[in-house]
Z-matrix of the N, CA and C atoms (Angstrom, degrees):
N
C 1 1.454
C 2 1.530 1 108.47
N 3 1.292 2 113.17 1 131.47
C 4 1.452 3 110.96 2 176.10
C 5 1.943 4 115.39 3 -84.10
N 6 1.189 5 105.75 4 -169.03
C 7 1.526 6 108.54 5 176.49
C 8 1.748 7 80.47 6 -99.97
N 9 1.882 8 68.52 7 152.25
C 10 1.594 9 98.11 8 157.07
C 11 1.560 10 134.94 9 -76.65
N 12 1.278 11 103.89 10 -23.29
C 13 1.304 12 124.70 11 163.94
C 14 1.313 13 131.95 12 -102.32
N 15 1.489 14 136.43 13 140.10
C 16 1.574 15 140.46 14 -130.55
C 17 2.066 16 69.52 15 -106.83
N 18 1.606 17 122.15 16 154.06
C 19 1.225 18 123.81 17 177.71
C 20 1.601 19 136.15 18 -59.92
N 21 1.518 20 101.96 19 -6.18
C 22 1.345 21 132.44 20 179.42
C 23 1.840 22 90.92 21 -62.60
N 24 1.262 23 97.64 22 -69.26
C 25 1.267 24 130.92 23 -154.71
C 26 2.262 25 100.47 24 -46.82
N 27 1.660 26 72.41 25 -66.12
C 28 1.609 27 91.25 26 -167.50
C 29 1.853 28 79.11 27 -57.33
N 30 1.184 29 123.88 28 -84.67
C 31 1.395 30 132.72 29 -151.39
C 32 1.913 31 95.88 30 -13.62
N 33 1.359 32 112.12 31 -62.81
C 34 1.839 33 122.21 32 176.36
C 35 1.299 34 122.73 33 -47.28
N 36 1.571 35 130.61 34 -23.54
C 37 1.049 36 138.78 35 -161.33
C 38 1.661 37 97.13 36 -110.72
N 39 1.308 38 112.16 37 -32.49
C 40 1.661 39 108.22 38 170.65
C 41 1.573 40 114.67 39 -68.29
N 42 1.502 41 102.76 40 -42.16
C 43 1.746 42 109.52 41 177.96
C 44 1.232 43 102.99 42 -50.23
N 45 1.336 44 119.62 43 -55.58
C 46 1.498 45 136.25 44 -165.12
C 47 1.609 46 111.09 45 -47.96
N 48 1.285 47 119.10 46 -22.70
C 49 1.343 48 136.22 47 -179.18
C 50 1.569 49 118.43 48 -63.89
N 51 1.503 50 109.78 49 85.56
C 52 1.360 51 103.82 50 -168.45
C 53 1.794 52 113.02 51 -71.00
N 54 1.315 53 121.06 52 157.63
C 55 1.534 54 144.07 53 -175.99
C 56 1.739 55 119.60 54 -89.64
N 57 1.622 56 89.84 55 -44.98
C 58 1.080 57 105.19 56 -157.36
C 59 1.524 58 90.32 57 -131.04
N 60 1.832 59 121.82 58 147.94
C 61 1.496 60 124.93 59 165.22
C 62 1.878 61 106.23 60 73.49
N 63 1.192 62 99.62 61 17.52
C 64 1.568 63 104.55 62 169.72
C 65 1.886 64 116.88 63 -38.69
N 66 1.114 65 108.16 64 -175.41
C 67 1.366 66 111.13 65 171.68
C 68 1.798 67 106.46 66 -92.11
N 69 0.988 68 101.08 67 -64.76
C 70 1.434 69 94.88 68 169.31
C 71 1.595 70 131.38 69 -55.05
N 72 1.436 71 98.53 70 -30.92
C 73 1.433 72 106.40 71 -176.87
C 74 2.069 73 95.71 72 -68.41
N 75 1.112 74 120.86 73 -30.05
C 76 1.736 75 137.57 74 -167.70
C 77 1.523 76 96.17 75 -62.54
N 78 1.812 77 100.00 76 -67.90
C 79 1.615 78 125.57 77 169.90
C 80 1.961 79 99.35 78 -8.71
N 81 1.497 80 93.28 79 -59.93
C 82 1.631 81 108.68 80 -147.35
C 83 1.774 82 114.51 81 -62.15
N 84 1.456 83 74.69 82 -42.89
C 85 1.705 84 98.80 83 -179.74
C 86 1.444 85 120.39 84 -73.38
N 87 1.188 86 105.64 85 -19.50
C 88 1.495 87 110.96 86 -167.59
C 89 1.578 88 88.56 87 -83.83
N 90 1.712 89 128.42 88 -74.43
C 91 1.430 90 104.56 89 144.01
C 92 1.291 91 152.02 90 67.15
N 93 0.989 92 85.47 91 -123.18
C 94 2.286 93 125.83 92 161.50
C 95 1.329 94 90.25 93 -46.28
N 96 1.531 95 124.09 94 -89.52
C 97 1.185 96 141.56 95 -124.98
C 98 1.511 97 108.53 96 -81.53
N 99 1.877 98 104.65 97 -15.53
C 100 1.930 99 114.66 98 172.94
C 101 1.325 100 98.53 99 -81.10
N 102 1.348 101 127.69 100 -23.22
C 103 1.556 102 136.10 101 -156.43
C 104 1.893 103 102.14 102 -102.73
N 105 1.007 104 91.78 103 1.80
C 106 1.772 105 97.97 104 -172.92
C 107 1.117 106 120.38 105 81.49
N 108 1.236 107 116.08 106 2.71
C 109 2.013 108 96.59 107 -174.71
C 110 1.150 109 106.25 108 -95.84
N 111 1.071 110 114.97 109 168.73
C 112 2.017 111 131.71 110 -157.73
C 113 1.647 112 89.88 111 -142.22
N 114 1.389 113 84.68 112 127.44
C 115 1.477 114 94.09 113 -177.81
C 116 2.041 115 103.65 114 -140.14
N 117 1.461 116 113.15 115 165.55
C 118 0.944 117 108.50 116 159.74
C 119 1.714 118 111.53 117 -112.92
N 120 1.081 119 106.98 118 -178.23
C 121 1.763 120 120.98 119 -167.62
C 122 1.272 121 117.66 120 -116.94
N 123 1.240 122 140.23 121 122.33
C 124 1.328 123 161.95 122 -173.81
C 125 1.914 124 110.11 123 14.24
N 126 1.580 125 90.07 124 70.92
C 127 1.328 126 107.45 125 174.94
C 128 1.612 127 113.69 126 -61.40
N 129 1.724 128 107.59 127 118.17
C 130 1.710 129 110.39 128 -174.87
C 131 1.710 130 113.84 129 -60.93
N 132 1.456 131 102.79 130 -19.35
C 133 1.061 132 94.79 131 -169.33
C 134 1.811 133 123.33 132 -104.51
N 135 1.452 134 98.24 133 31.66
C 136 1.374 135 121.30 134 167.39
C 137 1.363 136 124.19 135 -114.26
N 138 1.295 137 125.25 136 128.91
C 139 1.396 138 120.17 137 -167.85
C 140 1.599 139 115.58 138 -58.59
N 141 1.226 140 122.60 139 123.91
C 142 1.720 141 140.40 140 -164.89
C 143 1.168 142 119.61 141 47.28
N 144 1.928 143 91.72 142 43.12
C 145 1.422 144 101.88 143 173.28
C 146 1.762 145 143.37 144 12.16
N 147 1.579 146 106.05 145 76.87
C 148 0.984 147 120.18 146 -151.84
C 149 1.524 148 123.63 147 -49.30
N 150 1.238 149 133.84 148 159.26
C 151 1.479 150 126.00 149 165.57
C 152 1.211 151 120.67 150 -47.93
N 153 1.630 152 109.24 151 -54.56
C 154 1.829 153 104.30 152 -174.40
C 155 1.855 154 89.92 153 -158.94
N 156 1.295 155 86.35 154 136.46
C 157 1.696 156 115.37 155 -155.34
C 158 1.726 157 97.10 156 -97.34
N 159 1.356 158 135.02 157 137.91
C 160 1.521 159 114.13 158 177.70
C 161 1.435 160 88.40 159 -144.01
N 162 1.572 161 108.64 160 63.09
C 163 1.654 162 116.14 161 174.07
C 164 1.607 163 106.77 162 -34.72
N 165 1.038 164 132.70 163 -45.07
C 166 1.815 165 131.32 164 -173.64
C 167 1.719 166 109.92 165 -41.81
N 168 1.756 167 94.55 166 -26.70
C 169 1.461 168 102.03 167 -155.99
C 170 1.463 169 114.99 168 -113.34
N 171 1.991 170 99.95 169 -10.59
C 172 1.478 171 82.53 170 -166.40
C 173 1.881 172 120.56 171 91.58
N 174 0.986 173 96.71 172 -45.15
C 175 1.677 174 114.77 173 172.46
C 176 1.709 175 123.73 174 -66.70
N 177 1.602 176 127.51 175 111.81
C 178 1.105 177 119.45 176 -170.75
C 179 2.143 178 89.28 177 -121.67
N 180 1.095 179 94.65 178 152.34
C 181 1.761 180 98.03 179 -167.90
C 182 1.528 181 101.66 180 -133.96
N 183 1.404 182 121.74 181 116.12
C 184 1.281 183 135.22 182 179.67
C 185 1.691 184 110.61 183 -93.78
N 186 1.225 185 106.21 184 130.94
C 187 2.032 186 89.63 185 176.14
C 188 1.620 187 88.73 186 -122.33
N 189 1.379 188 109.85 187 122.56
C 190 1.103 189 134.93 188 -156.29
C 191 1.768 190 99.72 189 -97.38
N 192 1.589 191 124.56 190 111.41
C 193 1.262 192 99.80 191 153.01
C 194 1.345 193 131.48 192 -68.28
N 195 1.253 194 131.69 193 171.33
C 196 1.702 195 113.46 194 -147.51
C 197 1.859 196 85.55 195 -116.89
N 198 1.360 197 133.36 196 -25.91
C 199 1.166 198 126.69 197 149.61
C 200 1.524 199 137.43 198 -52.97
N 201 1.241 200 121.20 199 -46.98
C 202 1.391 201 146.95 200 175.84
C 203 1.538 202 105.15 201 -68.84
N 204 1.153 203 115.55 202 -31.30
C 205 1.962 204 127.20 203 -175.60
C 206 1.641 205 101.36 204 -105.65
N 207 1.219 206 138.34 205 -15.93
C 208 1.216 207 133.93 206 -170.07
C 209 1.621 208 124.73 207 75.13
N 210 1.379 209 116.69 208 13.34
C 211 1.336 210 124.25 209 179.11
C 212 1.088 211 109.85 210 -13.18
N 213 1.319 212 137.80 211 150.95
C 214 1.476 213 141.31 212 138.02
C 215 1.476 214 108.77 213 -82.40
N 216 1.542 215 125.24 214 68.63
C 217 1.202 216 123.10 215 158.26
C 218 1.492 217 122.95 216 -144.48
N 219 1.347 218 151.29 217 -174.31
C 220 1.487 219 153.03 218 -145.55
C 221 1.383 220 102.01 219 -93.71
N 222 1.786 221 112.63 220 6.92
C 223 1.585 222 102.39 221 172.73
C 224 1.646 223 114.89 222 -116.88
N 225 1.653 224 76.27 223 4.09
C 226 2.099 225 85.99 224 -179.09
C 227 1.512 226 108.24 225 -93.70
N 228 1.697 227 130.09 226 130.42
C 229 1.208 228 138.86 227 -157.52
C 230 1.400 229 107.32 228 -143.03
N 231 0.923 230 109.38 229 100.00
C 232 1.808 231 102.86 230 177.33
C 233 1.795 232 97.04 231 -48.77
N 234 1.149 233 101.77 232 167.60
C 235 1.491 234 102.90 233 169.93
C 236 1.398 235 102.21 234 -115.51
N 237 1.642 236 119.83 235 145.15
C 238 1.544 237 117.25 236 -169.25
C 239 1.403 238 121.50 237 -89.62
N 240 1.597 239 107.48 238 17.30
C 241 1.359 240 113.06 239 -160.32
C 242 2.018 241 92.09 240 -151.29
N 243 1.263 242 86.96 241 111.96
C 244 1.685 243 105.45 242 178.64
C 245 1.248 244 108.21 243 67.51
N 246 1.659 245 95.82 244 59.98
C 247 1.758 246 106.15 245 -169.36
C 248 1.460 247 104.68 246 -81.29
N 249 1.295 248 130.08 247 -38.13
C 250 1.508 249 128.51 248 178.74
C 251 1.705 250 119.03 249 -51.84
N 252 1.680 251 111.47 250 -34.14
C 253 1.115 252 126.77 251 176.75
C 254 1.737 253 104.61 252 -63.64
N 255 1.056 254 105.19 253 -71.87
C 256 1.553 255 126.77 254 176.99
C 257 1.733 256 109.66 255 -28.20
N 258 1.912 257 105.27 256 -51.66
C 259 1.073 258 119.69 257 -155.77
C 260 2.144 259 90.46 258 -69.09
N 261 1.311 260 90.13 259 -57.22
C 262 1.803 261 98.64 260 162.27
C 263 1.214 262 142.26 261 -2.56
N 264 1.460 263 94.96 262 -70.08
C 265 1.322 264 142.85 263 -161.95
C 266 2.060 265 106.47 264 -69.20
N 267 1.636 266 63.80 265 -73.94
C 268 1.877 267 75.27 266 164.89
C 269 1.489 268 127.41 267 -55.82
N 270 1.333 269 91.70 268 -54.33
C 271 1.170 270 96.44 269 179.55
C 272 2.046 271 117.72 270 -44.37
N 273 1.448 272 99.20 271 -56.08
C 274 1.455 273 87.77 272 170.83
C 275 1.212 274 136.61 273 -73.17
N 276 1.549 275 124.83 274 -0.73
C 277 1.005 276 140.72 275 -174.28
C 278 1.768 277 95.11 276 -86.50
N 279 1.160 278 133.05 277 -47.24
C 280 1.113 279 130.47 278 136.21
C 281 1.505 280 147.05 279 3.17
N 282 1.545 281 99.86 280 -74.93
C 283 1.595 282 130.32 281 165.76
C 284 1.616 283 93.82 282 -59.18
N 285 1.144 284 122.63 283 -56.72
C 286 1.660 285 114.38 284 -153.97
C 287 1.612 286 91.10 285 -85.01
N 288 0.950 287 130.60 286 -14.69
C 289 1.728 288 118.85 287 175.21
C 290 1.785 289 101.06 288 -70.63
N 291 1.422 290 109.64 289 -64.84
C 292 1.397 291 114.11 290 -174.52
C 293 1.954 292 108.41 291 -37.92
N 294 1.827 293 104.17 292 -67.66
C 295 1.181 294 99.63 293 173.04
C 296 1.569 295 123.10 294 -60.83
N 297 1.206 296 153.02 295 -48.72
C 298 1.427 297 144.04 296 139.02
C 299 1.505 298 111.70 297 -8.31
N 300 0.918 299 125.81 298 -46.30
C 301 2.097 300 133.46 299 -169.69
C 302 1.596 301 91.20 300 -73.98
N 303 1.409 302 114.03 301 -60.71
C 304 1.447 303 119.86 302 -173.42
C 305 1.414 304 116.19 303 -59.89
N 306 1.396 305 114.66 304 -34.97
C 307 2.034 306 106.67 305 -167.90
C 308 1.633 307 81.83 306 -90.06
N 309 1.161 308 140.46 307 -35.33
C 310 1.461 309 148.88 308 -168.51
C 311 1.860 310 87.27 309 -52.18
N 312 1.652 311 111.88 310 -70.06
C 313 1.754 312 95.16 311 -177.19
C 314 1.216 313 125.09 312 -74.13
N 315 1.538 314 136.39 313 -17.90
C 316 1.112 315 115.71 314 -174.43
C 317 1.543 316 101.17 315 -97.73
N 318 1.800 317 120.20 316 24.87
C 319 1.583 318 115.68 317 155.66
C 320 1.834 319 106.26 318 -75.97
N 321 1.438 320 109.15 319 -26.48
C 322 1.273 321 97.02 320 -159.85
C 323 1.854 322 98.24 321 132.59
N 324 1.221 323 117.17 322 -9.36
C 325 1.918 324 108.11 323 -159.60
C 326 1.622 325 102.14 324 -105.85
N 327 1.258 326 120.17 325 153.59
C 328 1.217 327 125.26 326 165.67
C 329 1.041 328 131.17 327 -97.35
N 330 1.304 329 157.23 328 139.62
C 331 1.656 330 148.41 329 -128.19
C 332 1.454 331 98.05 330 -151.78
N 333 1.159 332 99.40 331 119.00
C 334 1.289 333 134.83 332 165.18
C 335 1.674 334 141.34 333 -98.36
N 336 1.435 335 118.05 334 75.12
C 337 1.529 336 115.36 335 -169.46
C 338 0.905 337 125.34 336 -79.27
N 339 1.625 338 136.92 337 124.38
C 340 1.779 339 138.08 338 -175.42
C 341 1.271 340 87.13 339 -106.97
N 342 1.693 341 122.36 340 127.38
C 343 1.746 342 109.72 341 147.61
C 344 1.281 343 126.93 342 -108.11
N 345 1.075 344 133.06 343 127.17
C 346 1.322 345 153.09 344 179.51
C 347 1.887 346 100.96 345 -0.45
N 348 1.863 347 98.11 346 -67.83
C 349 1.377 348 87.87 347 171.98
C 350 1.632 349 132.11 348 -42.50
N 351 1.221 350 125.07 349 -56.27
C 352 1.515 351 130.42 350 175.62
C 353 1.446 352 107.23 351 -47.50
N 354 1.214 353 120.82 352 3.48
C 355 1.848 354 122.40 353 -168.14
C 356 1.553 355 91.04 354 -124.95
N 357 1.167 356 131.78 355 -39.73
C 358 1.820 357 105.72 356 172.76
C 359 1.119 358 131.25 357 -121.86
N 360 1.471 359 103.70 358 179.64
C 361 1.748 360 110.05 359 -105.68
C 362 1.548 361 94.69 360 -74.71
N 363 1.370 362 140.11 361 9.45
C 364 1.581 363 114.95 362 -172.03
C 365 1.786 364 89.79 363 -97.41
N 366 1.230 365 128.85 364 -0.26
C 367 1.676 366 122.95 365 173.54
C 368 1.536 367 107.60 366 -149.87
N 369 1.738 368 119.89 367 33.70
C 370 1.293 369 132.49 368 -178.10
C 371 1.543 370 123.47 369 -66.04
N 372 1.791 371 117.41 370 90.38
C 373 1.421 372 131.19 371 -170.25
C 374 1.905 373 89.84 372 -48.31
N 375 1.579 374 96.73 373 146.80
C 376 1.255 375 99.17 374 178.54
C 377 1.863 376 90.29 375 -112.18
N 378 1.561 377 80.21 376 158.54
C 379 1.748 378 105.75 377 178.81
C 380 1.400 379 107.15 378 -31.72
N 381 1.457 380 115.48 379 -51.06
C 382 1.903 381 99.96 380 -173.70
C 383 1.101 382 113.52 381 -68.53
N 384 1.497 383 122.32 382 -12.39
C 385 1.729 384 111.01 383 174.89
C 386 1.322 385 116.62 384 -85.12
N 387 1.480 386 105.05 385 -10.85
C 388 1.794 387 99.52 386 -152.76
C 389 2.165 388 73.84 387 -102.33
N 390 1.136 389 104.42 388 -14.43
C 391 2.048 390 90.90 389 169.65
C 392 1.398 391 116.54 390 -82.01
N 393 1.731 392 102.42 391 -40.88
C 394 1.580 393 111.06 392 -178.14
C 395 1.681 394 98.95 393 -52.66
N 396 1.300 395 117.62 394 -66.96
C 397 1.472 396 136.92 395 178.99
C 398 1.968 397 107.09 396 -19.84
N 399 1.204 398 101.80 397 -63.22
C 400 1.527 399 114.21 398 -171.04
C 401 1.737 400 107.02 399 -87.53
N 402 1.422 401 114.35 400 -13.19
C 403 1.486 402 103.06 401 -179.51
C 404 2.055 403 94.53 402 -99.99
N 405 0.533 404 88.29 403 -12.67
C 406 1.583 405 96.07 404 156.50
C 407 1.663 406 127.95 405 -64.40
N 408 1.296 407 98.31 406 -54.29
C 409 1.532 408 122.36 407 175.45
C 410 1.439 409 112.19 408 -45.71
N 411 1.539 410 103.33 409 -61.24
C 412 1.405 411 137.02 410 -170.46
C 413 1.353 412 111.42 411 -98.55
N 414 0.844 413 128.54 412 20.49
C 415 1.799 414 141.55 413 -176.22
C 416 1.531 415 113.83 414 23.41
N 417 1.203 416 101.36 415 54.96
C 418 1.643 417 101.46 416 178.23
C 419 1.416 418 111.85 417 -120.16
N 420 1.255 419 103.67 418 142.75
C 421 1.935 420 91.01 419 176.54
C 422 1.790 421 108.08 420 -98.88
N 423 1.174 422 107.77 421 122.45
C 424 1.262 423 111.95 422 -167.45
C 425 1.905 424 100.83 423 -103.30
């Protein structure tokens, strides 16, 4: 099967793919920040530089797109065109989550995964779970 789009096309729509300030990743923060916690944002000097950092706590929180991470869920799609690349791709994106999670605990931090799926809207966790969730983590009763 070919693309639907001529490489011009696709090439703009991959750039277009933001990293950082996602929708869900926004979702998360907005969140935190009604619930009081103060956090910082994808500190370089943490291994796979986390989404949102909550040094007070120890707690670092990744919001995972569920394509880009390889989810096992109804939003993960191989793509049918430069599947070996893709298969790759993921795949190491993968490897560096596991290792990132691992040097992340034996610094001392606790890891926290959001995936994209659990953030829209046909199975969208609401704010008291995603506090219950993390005051759990961090043993605080919020």
């Amino acid at each position: 099967m070919t693309d639907v789009h001529d490489s011009i096309t696709r090439s703009k729509n991959m750039a277009a793919i933001r990293s950082t300030d996602t929708k869900p990743e926004l979702y998360i923060r907005k969140i935190l920040y009604g619930a009081g916690y103060r956090y910082r944002l994808h500190v370089k000097k943490l291994p796979g530089k986390p989404d949102i950092v909550l040094k007070k706590y120890n707690l670092v929180i990744f919001v995972n797109g569920c394509f880009w991470h390889g989810h096992n869920c109804e939003l993960f799609k191989l793509p049918k065109t430069r599947t070996e690349f893709w298969k790759n791709k993921i795949h190491k994106n993968k490897t560096n989550d596991t290792s990132n999670t691992k040097k992340l605990i034996d610094l001392g931090w606790k890891v926290k995964n959001i995936w994209e799926c659990e953030i829209k809207k046909e199975k969208k966790i609401n704010g008291e779970q995603i506090i219950e969730d993390l005051s759990d983590l961090i043993n605080l009763n919020v």
